[in-house]
N, C-alpha and C positions, 0 to 999 in steps of 0.2 A: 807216620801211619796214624789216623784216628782211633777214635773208642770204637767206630761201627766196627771198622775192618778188624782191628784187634778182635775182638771181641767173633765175629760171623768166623776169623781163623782158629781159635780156641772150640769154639762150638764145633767145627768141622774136624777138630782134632780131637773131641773127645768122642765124638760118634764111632770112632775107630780104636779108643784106647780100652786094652788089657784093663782086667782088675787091680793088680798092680801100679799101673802108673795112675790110675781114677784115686787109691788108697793115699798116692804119694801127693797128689793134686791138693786133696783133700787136706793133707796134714801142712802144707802150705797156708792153705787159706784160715785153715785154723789160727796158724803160724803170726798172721799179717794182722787177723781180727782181733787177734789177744795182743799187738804191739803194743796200741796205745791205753793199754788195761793197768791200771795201776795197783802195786802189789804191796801189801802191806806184811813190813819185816816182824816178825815177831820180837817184843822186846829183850827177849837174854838173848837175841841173834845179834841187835843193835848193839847191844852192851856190850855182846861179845868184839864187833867191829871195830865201836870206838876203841874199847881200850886198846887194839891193837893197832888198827891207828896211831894214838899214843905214844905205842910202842915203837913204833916205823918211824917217828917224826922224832923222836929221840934221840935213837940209835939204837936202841937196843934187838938188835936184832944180829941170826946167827945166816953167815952166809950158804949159799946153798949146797953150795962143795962141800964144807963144811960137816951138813947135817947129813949128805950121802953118805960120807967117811963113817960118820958113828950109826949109821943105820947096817950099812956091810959089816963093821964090826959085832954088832949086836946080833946079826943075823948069821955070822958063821963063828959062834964063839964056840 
């Protein structure tokens, strides 16, 4: 299907849409405008990444079982 068609089928479908789904349209194209937007990490986010990184490429790290077990214990002590 081309850009016209697409495009003449979207037009005809918003003539007819609820507020609702125009809202949800909308937070899409937001969605798609901001993909190629590049975001800049704040530095004690970065620091916080790497070192954990770090941590991951080491080993040090606690499995997720694990940390459930002492979260149920802590939580019904």
């Amino acid at each position: 299907m081309s850009s016209i068609e697409l495009k003449s089928r979207v037009y005809k479908e918003l003539e007819s849409a609820d507020d609702h789904l125009l809202e949800e349209i909308l937070g899409l194209i937001n969605i798609e405008s901001k993909h190629n937007e590049i975001i800049k990490i704040p530095s004690h986010y970065e620091e916080a990444l790497n070192k954990s990184m770090s941590q991951i490429k080491s080993g040090n790290t606690i499995p997720n079982a694990e940390v459930e077990e002492s979260i149920e214990k802590w939580l019904y002590k």
